[in-house]
Every structure is written in structure tokens, then in C-alpha cells.
N, CA, C and O of each residue as an XYZ file, in Angstrom:
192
protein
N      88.213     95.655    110.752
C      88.812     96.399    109.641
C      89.233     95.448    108.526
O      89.133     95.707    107.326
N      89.683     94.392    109.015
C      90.416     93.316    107.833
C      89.287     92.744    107.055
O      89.354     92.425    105.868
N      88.000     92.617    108.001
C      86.777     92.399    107.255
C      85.968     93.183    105.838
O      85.226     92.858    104.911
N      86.524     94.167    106.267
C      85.963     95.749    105.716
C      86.456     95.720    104.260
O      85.823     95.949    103.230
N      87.856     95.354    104.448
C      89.109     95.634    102.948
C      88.795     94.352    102.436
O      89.018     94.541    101.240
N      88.339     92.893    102.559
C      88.092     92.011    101.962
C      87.156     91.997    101.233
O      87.204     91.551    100.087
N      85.659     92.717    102.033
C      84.636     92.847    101.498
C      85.202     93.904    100.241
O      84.727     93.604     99.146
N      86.047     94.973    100.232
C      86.192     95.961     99.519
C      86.760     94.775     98.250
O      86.429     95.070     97.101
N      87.331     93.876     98.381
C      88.151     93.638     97.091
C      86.864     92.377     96.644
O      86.816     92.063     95.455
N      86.059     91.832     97.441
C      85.606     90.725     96.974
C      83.995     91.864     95.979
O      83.759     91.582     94.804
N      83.300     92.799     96.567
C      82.629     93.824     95.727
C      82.844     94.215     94.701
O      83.675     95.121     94.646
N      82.459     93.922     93.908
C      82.905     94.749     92.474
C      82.406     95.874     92.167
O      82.114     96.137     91.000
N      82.233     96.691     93.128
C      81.901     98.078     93.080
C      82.838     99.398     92.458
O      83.967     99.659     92.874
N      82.223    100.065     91.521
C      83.343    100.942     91.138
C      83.924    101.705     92.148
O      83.318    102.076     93.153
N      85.738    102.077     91.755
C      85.890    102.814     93.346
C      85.705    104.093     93.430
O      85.634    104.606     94.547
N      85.607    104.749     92.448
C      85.165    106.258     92.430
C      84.021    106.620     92.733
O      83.623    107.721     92.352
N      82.969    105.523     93.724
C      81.696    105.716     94.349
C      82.030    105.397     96.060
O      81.725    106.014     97.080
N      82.849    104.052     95.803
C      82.921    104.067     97.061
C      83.701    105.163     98.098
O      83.320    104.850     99.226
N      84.299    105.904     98.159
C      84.671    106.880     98.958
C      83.857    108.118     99.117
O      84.002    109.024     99.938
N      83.010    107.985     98.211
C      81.534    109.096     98.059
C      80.160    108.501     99.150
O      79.330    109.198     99.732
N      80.252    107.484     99.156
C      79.780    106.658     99.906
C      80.220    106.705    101.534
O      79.455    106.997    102.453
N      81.752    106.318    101.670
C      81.802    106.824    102.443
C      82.057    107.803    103.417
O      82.312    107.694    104.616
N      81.911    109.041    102.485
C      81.860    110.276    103.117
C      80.473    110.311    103.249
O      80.191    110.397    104.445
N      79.536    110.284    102.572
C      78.317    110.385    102.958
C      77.531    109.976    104.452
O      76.608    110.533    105.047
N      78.454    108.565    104.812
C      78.002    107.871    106.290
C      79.155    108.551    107.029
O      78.781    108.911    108.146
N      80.204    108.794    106.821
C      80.673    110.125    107.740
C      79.799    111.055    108.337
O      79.434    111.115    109.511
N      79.442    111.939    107.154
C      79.063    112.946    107.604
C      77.469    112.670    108.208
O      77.023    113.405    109.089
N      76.486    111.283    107.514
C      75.422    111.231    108.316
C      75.949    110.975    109.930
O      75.304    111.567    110.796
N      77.127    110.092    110.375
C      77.295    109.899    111.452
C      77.552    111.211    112.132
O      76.880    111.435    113.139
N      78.562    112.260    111.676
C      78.917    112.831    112.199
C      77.941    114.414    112.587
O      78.180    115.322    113.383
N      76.793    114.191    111.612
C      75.253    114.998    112.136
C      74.898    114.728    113.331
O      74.807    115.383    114.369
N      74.692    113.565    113.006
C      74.083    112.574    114.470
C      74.370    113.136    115.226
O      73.739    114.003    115.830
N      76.133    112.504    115.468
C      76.293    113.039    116.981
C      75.990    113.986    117.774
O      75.554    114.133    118.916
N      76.646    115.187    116.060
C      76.533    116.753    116.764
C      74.934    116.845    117.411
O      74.686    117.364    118.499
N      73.898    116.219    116.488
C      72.552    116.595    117.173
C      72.068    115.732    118.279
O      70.858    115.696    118.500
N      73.142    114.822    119.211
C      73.109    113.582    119.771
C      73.383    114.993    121.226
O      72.692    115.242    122.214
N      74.768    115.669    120.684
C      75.598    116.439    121.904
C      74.649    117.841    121.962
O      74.297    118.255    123.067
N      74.314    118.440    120.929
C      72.608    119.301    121.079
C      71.846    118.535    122.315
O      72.156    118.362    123.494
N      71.004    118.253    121.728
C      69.986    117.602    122.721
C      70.531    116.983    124.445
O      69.883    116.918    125.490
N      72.136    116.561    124.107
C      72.495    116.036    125.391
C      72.795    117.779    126.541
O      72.495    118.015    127.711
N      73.325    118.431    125.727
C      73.103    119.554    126.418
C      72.333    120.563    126.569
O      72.780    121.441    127.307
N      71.048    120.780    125.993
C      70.546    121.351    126.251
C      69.438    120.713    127.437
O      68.726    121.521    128.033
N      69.304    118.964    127.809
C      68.885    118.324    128.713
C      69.422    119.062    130.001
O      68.837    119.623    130.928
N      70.571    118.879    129.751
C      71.524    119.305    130.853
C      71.616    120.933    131.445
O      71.566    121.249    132.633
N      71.722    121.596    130.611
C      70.736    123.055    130.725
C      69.544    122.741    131.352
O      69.756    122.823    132.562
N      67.964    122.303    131.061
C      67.382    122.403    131.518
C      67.229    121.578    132.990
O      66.415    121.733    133.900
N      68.258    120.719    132.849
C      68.141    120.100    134.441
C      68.931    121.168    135.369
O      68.470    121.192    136.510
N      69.658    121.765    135.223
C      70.199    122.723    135.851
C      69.907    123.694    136.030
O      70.630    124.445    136.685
């Protein structure tokens, strides 16, 4: 994390992107999973 906020101040990235940014890898992560826990259960359905 301490890595994360250094990189944030040493970037000269505007900040009204970066939190757009990272909602964006939020929510790609948080697709994932859901289609990670899909597939893990419907495995599980069909093994059963």
C-alpha cells in the first residue's frame, strides 16, 4: 500500500482520472470473480 501512495505522488497524473481508473479495475475485478463463482458453481452442480 505505501508503495501504491508513493507511486501516486511521484505520477503526475491528473487526479480526477485516477479514481475513474480505479473504479474501472474494481469493477473489471469484481466481474471476474462473479464469473470466476458462476462457473465455480455451476461445475459443482454438474458434479453433483
Amino acid at each position: 500500500m505505501a508503495s501504491a501512495t508513493t507511486k501516486l505522488f511521484l505520477v503526475p497524473e491528473p487526479v480526477s482520472e485516477y479514481p475513474i481508473r480505479m473504479a474501472k479495475r474494481i469493477l473489471n475485478t469484481w466481474s471476474e470473480m462473479r464469473g470466476l463463482r458462476k462457473s465455480v458453481v455451476s461445475i459443482g452442480t454438474f458434479l453433483s
